[in-house]
C-alpha positions as CSV (number, residue, x, y, z in Angstrom):
1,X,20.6,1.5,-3.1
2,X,23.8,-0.1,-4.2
3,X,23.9,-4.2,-3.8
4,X,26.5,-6.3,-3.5
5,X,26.1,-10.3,-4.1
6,X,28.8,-13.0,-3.5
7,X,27.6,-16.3,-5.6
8,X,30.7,-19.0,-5.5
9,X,31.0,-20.7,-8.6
10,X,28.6,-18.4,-10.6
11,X,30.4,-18.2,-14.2
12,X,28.3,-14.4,-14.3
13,X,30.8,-13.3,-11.4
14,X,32.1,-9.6,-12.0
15,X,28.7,-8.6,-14.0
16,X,27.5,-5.2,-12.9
17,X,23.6,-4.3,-13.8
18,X,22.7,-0.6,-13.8
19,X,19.7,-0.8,-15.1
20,X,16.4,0.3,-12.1
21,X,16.2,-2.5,-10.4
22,X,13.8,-3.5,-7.2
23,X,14.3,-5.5,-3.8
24,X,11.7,-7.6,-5.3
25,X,13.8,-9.1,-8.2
26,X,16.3,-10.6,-5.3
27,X,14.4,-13.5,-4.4
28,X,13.5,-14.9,-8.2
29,X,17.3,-13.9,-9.2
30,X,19.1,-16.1,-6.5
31,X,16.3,-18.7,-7.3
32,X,17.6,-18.6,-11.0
33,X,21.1,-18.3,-10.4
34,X,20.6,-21.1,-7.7
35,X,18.5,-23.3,-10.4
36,X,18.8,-22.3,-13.7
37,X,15.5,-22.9,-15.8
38,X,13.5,-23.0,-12.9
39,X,10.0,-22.5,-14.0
40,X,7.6,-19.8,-12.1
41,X,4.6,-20.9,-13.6
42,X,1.7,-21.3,-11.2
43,X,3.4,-18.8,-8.7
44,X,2.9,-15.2,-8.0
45,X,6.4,-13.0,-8.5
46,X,6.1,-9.6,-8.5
47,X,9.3,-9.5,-9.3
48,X,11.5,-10.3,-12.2
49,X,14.5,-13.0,-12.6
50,X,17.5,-11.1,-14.3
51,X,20.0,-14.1,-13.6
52,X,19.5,-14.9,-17.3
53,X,20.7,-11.0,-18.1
54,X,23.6,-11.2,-15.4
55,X,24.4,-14.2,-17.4
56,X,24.8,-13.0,-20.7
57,X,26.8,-9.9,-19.6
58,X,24.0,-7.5,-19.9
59,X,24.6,-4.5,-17.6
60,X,21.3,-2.8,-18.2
61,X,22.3,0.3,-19.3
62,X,19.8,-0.4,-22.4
63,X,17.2,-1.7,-20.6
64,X,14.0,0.3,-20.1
65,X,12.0,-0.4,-17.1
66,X,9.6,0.8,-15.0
67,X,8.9,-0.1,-11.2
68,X,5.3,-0.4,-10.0
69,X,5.1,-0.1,-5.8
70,X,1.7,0.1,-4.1
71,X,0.6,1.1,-0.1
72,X,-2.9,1.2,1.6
73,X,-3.4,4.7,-0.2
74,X,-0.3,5.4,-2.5
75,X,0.2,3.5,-5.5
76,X,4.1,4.6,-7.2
77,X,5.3,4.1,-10.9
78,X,9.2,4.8,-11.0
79,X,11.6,5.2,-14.3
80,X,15.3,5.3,-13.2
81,X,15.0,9.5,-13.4
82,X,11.4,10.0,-13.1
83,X,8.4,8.9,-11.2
84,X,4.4,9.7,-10.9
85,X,2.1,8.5,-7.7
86,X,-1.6,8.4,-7.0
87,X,-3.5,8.7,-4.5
88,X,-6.2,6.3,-4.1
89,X,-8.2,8.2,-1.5
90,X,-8.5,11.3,-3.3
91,X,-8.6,9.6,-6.8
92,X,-5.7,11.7,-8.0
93,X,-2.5,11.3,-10.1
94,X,0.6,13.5,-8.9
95,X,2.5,15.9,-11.2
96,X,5.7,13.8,-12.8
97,X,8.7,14.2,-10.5
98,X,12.1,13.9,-11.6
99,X,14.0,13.1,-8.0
100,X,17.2,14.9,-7.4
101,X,19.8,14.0,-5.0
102,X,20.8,16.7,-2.5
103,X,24.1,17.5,-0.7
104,X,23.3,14.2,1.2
105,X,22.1,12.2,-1.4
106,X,18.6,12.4,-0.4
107,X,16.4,12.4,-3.7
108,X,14.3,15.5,-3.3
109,X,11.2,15.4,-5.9
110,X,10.6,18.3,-8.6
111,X,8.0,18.3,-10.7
112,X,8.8,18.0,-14.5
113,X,7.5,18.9,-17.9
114,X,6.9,16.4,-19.8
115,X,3.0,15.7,-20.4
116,X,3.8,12.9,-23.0
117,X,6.1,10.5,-20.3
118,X,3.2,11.6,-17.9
119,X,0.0,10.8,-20.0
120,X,2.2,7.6,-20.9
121,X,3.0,6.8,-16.8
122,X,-0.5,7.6,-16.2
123,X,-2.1,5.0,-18.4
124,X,-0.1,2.2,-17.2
125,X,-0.2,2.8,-13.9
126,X,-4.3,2.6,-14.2
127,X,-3.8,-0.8,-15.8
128,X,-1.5,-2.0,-13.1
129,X,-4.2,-1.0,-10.4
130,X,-7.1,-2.9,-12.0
131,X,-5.0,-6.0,-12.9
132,X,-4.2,-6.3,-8.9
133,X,-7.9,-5.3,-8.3
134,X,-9.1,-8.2,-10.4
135,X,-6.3,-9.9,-8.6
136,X,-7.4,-9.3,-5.1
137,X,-11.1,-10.2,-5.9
138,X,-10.2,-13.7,-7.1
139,X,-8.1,-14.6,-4.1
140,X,-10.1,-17.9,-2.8
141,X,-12.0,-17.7,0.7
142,X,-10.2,-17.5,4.1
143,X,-10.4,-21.4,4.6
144,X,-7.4,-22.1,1.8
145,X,-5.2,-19.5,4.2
146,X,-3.3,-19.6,7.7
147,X,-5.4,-18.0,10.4
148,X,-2.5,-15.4,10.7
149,X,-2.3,-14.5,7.1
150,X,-3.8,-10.6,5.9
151,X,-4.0,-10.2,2.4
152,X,-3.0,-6.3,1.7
153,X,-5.1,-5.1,-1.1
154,X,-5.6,-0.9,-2.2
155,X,-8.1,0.9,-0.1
156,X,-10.3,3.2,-1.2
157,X,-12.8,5.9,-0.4
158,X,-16.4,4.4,-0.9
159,X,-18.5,7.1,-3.5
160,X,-20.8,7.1,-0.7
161,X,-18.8,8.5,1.9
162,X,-19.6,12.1,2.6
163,X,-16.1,13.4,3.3
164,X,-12.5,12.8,2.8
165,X,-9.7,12.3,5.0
166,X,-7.5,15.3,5.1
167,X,-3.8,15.8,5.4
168,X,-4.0,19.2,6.6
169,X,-4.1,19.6,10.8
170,X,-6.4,22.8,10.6
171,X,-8.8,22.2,14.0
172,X,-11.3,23.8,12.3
173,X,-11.7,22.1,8.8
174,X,-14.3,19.7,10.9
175,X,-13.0,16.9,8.7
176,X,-10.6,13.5,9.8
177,X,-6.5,14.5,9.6
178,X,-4.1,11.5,9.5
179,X,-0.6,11.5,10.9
180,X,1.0,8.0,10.3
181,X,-0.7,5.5,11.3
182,X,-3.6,7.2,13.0
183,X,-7.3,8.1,11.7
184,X,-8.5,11.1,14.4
185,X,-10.3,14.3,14.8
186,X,-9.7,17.2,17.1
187,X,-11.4,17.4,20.3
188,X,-15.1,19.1,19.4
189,X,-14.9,18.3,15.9
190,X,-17.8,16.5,14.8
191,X,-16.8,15.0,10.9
192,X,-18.9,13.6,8.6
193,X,-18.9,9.9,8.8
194,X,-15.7,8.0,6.6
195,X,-16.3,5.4,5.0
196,X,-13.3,3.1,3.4
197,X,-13.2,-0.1,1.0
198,X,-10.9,-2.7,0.1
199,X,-10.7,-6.1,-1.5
200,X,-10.6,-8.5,1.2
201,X,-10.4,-12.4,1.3
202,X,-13.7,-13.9,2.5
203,X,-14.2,-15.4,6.0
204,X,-14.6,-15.0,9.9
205,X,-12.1,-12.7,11.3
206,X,-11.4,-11.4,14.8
207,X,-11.5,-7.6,14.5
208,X,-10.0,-5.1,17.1
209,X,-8.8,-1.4,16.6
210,X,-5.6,-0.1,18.0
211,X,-6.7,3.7,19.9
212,X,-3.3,4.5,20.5
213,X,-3.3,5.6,24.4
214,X,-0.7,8.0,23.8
215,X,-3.4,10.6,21.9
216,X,-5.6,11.0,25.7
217,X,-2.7,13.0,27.1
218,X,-3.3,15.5,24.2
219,X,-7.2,15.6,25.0
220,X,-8.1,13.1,22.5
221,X,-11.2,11.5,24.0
222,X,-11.1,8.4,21.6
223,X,-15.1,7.4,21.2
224,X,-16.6,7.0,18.1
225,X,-18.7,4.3,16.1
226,X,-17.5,1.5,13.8
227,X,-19.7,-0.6,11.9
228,X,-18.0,-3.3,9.4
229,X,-19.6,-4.2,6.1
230,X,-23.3,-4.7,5.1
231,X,-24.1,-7.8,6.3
232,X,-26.5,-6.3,8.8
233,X,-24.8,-6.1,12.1
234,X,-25.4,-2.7,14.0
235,X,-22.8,0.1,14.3
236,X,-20.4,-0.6,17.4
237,X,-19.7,1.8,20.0
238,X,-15.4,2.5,20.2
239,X,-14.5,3.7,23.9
240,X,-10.8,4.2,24.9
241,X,-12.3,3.4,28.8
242,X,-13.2,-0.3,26.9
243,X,-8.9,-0.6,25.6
244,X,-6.5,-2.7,26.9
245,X,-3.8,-1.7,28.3
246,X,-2.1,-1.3,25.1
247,X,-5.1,0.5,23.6
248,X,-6.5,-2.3,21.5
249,X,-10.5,-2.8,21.8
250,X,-11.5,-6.3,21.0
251,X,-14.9,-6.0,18.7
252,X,-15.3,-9.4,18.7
253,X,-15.7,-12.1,15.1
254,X,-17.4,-10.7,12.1
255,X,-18.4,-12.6,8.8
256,X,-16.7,-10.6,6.2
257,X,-17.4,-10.9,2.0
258,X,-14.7,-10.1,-0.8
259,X,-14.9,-7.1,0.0
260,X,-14.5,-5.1,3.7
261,X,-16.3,-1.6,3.9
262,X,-15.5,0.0,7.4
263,X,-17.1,3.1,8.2
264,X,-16.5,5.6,11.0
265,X,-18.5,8.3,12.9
266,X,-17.4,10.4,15.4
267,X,-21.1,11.1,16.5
């Protein structure tokens, strides 16, 4: 994704960097182009300050770097060419993919050959996730936050849980499918209970869960059981009758530890 930035006055003006890059080196590179010298310590940047490379004239094109990028059940480690994911729910490391730009510039993936740059990937990328696992389960209690604040942390399958969310719509796999944002069964299915983890930031939280209305008109009946961490309170029953009228259901304030275990049964 090509960037343009117009500093007045910066003596680094005309540099041009080609080395990978991320939208989460801006912010620190204005700030050290802004203030040079500034001093990070006792902040948390993901990303890197390259005003001291723009600087010097360095365009990158020596520079070897890798990109680390992590969702609620991907995790992504990304050379300029090449690039390996994992799936956190399935506790799986894809095959190395070497992206490839179509006739529309659209970087297909293709997997690549290379065991050594994979075994390499592989191992820091498993260093990565337990430093921001560590990470997450130091964050301080609720009370040091804003109300509105979530802490986003990598969510996992518990060892306990008796099944696995599936990717595949097959109606008669009797496992949970996924389709963006959305957790369901078919109609008549009856899955074994799912039950997800994540690092979580101690305190009293208002918890509701979004039904999305729009599944009833494909027979969706939208009833199941929740029941939040192990701190003794009973299972709650889930009722799209109970929704708002934009589908949330309210279930009301729950104490919840470091870490929050939600688990979901469509019986």
């Amino acid at each position: 994704m090509p960037l343009l930035i117009r500093f007045p006055g910066d003596p680094a003006r005309g540099q041009r960097y080609d080395a990978l890059t991320r939208h989460i080196d801006l912010a620190p590179t204005l700030i050290g182009l802004a203030m040079p010298g500034f001093a990070f310590d006792g902040f948390r940047i993901d990303g890197e300050d390259l005003s001291g490379q723009l600087r010097a004239g360095d365009d990158g094109g020596k520079t070897s770097r890798t990109s680390i990028a992590f969702s609620p059940r991907y995790w992504g480690i990304d050379l300029p060419d090449l690039e390996l994911h994992y799936d956190q729910w399935e506790d799986a490391f894809s095959p190395l993919y070497r992206p490839t730009p179509d006739a529309h510039n659209y970087p297909l993936l293709s997997e690549t050959d290379d065991a050594a740059t994979r075994d390499r990937l592989v191992a820091e990328l498993r260093q990565q996730i337990g430093l921001r696992n560590r990470e997450g389960a130091a964050l301080p209690p609720k009370a040091d936050f804003p109300d509105d604040v979530q802490i986003p942390m990598p969510t996992t399958v518990a060892p306990e849980s008796a099944s696995k969310p599936t990717f595949a719509d097959v109606a008669e796999d009797q496992r949970w499918t996924h389709s963006g944002a959305l957790l369901s069964c078919a109609p008549g299915e009856h899955p074994d209970p799912l039950t997800v983890s994540t690092r979580w930031v101690p305190g009293v939280y208002r918890v509701a869960i979004d039904l999305h209305v729009g599944l009833l008109r494909q027979g969706y009946r939208d009833e199941f059981t929740v029941a939040l961490g192990h701190d003794g309170d009973p299972p709650q029953r889930v009722r799209l009758v109970d929704a708002d009228a934009t589908g949330w259901v309210d279930l009301g304030e729950h104490t919840i530890g470091r870490e929050l275990v939600v688990t979901i049964s469509g019986r």
